[in-house]
N, CA, C and O atoms as a Tripos MOL2 file, in Angstrom:
@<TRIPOS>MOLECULE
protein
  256   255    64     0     0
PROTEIN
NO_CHARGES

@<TRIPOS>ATOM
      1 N         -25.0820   28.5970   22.5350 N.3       1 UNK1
      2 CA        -23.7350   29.1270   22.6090 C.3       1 UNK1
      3 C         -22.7430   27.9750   22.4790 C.2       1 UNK1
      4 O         -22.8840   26.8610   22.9850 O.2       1 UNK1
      5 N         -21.6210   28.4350   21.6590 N.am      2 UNK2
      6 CA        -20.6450   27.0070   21.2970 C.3       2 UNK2
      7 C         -19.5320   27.1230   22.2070 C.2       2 UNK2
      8 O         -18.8740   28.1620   22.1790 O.2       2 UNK2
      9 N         -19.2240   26.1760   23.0300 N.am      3 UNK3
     10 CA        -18.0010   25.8500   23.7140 C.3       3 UNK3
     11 C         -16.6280   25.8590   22.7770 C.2       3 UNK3
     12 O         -16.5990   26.0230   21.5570 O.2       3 UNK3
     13 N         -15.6810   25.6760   23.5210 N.am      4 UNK4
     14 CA        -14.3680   25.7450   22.9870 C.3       4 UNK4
     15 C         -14.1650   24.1030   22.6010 C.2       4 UNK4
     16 O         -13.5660   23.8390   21.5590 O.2       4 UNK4
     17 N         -14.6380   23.0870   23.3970 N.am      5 UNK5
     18 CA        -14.9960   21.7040   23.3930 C.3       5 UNK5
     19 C         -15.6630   21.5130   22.2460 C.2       5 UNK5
     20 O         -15.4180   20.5480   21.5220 O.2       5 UNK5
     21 N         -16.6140   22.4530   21.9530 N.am      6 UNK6
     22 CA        -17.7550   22.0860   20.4820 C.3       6 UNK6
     23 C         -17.2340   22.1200   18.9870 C.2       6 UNK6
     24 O         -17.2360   21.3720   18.0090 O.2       6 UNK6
     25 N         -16.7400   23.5130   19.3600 N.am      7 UNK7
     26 CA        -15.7270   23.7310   17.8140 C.3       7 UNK7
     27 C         -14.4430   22.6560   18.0420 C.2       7 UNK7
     28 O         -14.1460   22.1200   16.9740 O.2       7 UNK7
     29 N         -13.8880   22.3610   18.8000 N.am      8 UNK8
     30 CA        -12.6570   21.4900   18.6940 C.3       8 UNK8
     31 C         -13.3220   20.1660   18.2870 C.2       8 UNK8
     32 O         -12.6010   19.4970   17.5460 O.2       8 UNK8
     33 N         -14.5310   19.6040   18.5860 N.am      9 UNK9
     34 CA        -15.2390   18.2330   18.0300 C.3       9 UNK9
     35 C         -15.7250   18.6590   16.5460 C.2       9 UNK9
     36 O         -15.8210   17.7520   15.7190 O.2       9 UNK9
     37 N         -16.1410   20.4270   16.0300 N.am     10 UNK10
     38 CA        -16.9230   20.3690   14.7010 C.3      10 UNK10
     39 C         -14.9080   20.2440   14.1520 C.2      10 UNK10
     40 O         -14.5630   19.5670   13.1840 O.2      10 UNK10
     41 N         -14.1410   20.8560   14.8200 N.am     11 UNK11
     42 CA        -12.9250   21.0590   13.5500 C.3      11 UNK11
     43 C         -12.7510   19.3280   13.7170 C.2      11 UNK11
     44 O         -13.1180   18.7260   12.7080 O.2      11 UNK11
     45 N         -12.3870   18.7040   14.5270 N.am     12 UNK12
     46 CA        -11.5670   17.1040   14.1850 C.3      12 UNK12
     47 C         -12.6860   17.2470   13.2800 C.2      12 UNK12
     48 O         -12.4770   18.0710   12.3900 O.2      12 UNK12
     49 N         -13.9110   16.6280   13.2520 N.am     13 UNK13
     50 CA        -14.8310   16.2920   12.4820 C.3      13 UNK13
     51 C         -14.5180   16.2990   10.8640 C.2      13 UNK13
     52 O         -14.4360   15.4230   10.0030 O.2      13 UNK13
     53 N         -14.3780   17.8160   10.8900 N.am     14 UNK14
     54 CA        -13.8170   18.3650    9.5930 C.3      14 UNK14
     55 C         -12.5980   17.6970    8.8890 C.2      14 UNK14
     56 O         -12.5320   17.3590    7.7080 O.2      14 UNK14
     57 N         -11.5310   17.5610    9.9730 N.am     15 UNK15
     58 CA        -10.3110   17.0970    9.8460 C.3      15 UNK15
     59 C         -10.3460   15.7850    9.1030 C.2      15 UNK15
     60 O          -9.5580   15.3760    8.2500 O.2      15 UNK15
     61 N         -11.6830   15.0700    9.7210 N.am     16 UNK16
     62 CA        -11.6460   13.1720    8.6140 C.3      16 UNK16
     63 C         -12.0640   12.9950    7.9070 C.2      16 UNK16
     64 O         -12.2100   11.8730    7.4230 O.2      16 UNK16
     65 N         -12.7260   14.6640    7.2180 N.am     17 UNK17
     66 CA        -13.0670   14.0680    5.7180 C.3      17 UNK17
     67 C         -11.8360   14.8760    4.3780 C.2      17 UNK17
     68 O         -11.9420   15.2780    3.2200 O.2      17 UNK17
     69 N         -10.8430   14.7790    5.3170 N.am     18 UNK18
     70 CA         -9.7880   15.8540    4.0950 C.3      18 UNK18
     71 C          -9.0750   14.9270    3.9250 C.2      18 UNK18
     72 O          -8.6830   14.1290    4.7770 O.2      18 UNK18
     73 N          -8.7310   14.9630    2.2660 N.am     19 UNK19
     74 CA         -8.3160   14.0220    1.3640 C.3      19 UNK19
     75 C          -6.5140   14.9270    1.9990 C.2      19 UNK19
     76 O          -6.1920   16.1060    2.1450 O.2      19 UNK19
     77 N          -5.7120   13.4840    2.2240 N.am     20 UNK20
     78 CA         -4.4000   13.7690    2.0390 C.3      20 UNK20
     79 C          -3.5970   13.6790    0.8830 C.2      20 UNK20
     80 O          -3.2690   12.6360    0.3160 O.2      20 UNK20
     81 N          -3.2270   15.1130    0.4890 N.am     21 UNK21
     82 CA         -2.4530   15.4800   -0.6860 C.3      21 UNK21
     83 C          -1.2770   14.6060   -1.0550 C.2      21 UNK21
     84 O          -0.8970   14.5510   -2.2250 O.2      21 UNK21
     85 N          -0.5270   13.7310    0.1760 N.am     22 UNK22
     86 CA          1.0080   13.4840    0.0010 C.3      22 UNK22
     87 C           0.3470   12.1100   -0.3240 C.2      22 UNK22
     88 O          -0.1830   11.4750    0.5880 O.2      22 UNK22
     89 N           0.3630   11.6220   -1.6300 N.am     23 UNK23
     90 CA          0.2160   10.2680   -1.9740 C.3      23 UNK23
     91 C           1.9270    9.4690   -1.9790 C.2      23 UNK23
     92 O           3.0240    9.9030   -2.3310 O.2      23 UNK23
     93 N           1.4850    8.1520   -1.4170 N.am     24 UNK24
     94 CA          2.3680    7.4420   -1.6780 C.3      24 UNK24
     95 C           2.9010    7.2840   -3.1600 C.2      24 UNK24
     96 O           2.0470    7.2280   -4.0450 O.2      24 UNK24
     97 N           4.5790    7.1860   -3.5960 N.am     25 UNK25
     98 CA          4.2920    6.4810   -4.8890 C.3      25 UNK25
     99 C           3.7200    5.1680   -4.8070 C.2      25 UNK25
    100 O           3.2900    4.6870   -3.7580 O.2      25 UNK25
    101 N           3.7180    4.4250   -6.2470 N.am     26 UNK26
    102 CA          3.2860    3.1440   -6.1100 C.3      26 UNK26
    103 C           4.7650    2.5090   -6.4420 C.2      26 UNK26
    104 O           5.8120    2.8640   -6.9830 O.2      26 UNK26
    105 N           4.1600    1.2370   -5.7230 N.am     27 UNK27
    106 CA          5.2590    0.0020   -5.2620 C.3      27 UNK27
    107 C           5.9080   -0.3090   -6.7160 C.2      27 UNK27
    108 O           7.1280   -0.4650   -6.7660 O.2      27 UNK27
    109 N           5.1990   -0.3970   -7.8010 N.am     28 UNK28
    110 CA          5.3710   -1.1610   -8.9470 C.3      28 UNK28
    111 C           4.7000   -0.5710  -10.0650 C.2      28 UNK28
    112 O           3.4990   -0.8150  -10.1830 O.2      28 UNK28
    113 N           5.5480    0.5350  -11.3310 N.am     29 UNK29
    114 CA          5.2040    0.9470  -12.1100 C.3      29 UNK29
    115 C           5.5790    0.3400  -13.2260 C.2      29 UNK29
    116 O           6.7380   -0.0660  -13.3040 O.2      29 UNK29
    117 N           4.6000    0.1450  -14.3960 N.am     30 UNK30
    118 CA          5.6440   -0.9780  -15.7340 C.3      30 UNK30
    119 C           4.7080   -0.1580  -16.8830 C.2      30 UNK30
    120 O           3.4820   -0.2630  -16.9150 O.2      30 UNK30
    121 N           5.4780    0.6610  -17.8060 N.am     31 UNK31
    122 CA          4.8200    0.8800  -18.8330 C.3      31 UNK31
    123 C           5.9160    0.7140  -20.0630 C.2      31 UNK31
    124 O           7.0970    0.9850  -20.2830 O.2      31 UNK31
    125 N           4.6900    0.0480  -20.7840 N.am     32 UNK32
    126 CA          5.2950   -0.8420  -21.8010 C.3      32 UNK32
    127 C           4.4460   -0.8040  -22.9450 C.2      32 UNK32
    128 O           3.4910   -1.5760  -23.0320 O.2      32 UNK32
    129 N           4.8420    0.4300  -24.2550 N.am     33 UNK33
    130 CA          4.0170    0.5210  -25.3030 C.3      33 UNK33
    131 C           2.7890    1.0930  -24.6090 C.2      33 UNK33
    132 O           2.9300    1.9100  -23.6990 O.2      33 UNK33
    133 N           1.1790    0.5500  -25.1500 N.am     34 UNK34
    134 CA          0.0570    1.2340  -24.4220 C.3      34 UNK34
    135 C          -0.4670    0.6930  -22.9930 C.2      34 UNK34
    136 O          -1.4760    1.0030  -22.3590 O.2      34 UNK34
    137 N           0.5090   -0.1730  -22.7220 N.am     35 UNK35
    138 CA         -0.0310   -0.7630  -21.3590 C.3      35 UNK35
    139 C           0.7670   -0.2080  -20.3820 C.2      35 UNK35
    140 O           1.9910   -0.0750  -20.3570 O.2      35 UNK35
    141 N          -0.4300    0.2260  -19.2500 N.am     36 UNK36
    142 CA          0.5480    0.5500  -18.0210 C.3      36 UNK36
    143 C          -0.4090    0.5340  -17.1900 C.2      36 UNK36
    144 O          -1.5360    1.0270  -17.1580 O.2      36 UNK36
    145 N           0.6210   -0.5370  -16.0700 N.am     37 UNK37
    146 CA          0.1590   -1.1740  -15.3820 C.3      37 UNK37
    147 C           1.1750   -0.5680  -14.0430 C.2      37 UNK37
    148 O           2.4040   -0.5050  -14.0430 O.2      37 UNK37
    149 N           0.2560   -0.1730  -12.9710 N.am     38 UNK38
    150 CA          0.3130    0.4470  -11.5010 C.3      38 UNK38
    151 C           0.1020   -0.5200  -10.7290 C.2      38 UNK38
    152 O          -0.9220   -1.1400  -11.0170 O.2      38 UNK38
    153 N           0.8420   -1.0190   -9.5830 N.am     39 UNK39
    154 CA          0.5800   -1.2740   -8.5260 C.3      39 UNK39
    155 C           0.3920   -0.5310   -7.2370 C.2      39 UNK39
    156 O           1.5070   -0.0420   -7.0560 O.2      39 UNK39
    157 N          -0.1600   -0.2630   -6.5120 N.am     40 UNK40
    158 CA          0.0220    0.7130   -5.4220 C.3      40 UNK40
    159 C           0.6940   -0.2760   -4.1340 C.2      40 UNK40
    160 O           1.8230   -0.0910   -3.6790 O.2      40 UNK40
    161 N          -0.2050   -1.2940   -3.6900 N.am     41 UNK41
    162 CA          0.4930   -2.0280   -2.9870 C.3      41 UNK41
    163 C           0.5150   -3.6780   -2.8340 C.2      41 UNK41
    164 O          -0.4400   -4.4470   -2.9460 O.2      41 UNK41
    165 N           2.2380   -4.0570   -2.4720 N.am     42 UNK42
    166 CA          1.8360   -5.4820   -2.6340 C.3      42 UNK42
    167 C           1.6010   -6.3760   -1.3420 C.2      42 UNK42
    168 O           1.9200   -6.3150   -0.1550 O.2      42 UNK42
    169 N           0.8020   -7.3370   -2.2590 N.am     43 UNK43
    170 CA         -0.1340   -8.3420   -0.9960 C.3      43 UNK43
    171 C           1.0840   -8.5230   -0.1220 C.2      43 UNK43
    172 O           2.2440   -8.1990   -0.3750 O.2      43 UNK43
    173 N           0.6100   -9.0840    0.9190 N.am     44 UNK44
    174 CA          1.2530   -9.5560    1.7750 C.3      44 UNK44
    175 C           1.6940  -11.0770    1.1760 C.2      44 UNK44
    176 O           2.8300  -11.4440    0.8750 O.2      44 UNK44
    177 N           0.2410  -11.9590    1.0870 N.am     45 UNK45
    178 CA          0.0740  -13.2210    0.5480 C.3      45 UNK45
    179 C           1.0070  -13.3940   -0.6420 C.2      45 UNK45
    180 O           1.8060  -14.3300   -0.6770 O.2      45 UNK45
    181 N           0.9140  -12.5550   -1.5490 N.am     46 UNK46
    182 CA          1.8830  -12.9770   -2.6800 C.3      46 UNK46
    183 C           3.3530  -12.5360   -2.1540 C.2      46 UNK46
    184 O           4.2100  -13.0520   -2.8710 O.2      46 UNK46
    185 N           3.8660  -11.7970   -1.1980 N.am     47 UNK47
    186 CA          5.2810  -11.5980   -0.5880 C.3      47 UNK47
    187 C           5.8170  -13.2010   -0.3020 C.2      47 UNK47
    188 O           6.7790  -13.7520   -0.8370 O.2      47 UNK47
    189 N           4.8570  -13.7790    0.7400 N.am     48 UNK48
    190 CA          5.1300  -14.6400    1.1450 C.3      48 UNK48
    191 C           4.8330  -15.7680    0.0830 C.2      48 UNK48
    192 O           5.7560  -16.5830    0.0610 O.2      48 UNK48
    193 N           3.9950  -16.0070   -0.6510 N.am     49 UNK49
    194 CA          4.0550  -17.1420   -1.8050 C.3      49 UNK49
    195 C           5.3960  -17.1820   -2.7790 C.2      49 UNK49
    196 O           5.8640  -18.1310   -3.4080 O.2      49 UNK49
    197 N           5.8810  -15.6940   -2.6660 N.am     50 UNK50
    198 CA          7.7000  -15.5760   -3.4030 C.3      50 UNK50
    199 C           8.6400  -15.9530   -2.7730 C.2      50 UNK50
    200 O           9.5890  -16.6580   -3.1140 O.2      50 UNK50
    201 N           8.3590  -15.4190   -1.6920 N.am     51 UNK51
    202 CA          9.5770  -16.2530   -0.6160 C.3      51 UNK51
    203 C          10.1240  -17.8020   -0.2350 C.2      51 UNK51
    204 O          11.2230  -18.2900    0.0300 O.2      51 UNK51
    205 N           8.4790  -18.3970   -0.3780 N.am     52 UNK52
    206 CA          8.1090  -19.6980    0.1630 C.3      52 UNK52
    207 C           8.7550  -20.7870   -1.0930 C.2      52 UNK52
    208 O           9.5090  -21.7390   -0.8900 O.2      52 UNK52
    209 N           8.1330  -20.2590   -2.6000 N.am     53 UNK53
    210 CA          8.7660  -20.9160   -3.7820 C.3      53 UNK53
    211 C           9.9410  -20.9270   -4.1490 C.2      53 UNK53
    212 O          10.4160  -21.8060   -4.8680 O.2      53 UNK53
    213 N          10.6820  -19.7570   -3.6140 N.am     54 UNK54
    214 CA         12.7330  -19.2470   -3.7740 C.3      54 UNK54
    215 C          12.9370  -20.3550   -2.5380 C.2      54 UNK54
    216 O          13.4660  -21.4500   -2.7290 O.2      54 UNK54
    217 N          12.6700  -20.1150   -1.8480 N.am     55 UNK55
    218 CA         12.8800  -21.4680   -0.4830 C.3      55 UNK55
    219 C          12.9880  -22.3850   -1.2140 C.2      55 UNK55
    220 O          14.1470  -22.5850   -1.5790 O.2      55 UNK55
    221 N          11.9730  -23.2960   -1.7390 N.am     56 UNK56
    222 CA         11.8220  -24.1470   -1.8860 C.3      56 UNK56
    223 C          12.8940  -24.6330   -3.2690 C.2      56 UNK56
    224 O          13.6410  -25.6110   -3.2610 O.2      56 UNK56
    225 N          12.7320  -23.7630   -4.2710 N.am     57 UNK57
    226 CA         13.6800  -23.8310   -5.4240 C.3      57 UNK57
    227 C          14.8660  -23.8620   -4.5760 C.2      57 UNK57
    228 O          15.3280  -25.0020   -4.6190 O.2      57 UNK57
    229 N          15.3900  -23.2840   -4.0070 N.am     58 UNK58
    230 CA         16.6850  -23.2370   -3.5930 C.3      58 UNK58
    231 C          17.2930  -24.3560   -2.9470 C.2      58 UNK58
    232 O          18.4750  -24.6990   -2.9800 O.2      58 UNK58
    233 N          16.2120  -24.9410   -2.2850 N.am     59 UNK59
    234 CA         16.4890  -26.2720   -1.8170 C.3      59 UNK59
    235 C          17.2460  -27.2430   -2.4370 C.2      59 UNK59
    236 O          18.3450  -27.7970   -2.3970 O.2      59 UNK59
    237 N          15.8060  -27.2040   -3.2460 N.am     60 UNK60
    238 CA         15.5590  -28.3400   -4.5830 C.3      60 UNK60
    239 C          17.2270  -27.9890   -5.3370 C.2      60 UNK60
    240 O          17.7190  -29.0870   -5.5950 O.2      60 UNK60
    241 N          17.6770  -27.4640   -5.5280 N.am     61 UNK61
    242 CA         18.5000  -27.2870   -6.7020 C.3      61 UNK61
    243 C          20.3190  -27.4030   -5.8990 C.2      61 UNK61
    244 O          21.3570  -27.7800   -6.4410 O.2      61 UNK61
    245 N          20.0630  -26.8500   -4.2850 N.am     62 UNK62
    246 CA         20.9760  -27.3030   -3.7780 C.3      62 UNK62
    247 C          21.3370  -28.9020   -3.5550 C.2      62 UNK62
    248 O          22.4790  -29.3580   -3.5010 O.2      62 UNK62
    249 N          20.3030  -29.5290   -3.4570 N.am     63 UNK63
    250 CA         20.7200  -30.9630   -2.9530 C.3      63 UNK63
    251 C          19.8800  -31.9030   -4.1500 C.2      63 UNK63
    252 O          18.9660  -32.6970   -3.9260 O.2      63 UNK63
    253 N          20.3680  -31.6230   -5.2240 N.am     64 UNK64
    254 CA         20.6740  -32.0240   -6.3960 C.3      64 UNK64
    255 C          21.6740  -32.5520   -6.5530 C.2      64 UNK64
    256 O          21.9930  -32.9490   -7.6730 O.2      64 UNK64
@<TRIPOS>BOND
     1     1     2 1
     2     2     3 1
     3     3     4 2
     4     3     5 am
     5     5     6 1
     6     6     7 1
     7     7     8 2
     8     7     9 am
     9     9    10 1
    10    10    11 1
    11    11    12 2
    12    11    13 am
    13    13    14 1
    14    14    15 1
    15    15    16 2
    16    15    17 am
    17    17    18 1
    18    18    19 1
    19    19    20 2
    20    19    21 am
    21    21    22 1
    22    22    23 1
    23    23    24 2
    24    23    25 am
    25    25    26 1
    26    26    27 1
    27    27    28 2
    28    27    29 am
    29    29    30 1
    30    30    31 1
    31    31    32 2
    32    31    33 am
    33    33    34 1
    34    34    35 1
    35    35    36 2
    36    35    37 am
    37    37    38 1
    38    38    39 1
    39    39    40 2
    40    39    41 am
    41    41    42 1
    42    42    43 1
    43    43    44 2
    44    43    45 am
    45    45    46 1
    46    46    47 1
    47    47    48 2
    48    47    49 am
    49    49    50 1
    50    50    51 1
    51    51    52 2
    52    51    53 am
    53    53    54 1
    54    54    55 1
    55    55    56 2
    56    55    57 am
    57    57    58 1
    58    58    59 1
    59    59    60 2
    60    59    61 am
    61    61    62 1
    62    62    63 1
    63    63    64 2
    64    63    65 am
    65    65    66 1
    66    66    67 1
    67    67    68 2
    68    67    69 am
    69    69    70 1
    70    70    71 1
    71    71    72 2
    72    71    73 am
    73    73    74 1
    74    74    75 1
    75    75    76 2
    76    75    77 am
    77    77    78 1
    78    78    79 1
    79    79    80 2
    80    79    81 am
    81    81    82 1
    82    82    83 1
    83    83    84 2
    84    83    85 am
    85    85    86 1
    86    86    87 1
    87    87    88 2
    88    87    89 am
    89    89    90 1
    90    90    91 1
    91    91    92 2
    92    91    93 am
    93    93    94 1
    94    94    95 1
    95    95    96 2
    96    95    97 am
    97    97    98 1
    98    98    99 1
    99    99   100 2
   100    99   101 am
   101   101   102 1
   102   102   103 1
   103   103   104 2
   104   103   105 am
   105   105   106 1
   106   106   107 1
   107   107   108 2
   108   107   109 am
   109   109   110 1
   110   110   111 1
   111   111   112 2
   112   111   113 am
   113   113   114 1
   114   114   115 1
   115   115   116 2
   116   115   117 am
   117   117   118 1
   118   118   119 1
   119   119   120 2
   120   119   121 am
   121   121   122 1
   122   122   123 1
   123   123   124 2
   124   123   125 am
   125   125   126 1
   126   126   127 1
   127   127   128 2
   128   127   129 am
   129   129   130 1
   130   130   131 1
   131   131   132 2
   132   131   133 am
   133   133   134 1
   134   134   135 1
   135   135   136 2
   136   135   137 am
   137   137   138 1
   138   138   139 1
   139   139   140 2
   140   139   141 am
   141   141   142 1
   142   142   143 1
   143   143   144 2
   144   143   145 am
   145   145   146 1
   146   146   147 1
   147   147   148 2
   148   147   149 am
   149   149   150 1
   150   150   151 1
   151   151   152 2
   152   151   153 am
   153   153   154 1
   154   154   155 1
   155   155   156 2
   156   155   157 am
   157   157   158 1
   158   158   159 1
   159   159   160 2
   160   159   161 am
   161   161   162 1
   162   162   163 1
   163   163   164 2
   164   163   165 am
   165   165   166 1
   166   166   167 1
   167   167   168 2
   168   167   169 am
   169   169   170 1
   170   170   171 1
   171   171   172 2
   172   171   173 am
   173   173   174 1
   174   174   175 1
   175   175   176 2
   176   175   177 am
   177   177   178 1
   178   178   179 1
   179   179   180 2
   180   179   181 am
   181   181   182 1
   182   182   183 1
   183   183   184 2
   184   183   185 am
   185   185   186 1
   186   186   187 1
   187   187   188 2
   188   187   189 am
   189   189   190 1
   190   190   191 1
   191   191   192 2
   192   191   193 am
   193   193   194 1
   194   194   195 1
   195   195   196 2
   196   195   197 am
   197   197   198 1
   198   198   199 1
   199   199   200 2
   200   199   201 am
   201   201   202 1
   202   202   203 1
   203   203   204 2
   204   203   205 am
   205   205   206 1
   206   206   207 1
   207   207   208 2
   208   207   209 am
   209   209   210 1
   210   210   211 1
   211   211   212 2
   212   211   213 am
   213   213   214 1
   214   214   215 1
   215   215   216 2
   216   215   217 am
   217   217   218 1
   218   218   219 1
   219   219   220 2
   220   219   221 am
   221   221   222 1
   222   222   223 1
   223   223   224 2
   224   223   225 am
   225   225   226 1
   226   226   227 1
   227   227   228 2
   228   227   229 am
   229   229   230 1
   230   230   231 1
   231   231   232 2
   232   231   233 am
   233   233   234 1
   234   234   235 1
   235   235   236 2
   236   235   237 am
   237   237   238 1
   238   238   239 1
   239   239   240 2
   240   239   241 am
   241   241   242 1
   242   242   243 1
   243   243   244 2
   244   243   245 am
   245   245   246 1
   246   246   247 1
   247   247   248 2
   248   247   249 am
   249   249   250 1
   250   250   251 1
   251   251   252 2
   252   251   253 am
   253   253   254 1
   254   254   255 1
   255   255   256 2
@<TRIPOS>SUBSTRUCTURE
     1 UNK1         2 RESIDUE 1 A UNK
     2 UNK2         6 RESIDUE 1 A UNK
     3 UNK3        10 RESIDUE 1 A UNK
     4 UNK4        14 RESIDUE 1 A UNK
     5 UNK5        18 RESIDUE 1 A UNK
     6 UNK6        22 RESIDUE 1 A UNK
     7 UNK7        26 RESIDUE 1 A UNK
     8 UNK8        30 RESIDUE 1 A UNK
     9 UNK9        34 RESIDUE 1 A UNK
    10 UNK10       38 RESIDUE 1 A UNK
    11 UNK11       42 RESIDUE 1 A UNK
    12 UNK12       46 RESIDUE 1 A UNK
    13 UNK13       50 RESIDUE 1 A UNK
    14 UNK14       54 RESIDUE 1 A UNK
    15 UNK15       58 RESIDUE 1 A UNK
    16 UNK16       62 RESIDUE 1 A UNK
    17 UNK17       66 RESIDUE 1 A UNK
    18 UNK18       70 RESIDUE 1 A UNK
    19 UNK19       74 RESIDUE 1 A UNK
    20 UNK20       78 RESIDUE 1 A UNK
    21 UNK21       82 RESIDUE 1 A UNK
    22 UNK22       86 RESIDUE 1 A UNK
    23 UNK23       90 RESIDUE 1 A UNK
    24 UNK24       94 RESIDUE 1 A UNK
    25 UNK25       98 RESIDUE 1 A UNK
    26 UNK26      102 RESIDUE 1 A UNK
    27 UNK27      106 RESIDUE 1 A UNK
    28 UNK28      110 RESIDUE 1 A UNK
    29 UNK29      114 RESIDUE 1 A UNK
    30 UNK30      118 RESIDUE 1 A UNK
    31 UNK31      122 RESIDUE 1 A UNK
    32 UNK32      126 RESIDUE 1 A UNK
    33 UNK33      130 RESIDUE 1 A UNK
    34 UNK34      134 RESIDUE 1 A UNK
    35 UNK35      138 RESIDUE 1 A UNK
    36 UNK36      142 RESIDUE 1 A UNK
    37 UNK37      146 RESIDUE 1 A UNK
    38 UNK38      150 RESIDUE 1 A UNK
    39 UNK39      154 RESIDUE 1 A UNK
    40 UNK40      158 RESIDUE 1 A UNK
    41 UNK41      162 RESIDUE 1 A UNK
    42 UNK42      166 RESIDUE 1 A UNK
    43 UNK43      170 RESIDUE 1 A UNK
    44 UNK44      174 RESIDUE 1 A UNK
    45 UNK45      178 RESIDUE 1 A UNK
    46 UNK46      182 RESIDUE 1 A UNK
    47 UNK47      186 RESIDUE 1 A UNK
    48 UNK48      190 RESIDUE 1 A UNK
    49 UNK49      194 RESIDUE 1 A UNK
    50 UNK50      198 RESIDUE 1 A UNK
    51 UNK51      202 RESIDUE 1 A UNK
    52 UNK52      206 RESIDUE 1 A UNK
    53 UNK53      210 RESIDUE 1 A UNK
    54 UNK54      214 RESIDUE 1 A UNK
    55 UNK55      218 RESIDUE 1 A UNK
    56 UNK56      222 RESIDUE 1 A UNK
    57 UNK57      226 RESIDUE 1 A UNK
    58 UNK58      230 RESIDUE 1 A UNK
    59 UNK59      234 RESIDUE 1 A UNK
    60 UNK60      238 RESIDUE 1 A UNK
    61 UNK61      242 RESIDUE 1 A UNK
    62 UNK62      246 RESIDUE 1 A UNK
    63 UNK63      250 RESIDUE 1 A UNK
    64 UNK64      254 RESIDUE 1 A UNK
């Protein structure tokens, strides 16, 4: 005999294998002629390697 506890563990169960419909867009779409190129998401690492080089350019070019 199934508890009310049993079916509430078979439904979550159920619940983590369902694909979620609401997709993110992606971060970065570029189509250009036959190329198209998707990003979904960007690194962290390359956020900060952009930041770090504008820093640094900015420096450089101020105290010039």
């Amino acid at each position: 005999m199934k508890t009310k506890r049993d079916a509430a563990q078979i439904e979550d169960a159920n619940m983590s294998h369902r694909v979620d419909s609401h997709t993110a867009p992606p971060a970065v779409e570029l189509r250009c002629g036959g190329l198209h190129l998707t990003v979904q998401r960007v690194p962290v690492w390359l956020i900060s390697l952009i930041t770090t080089a504008a820093g640094a350019g900015a420096a450089w070019w101020t105290s010039r």
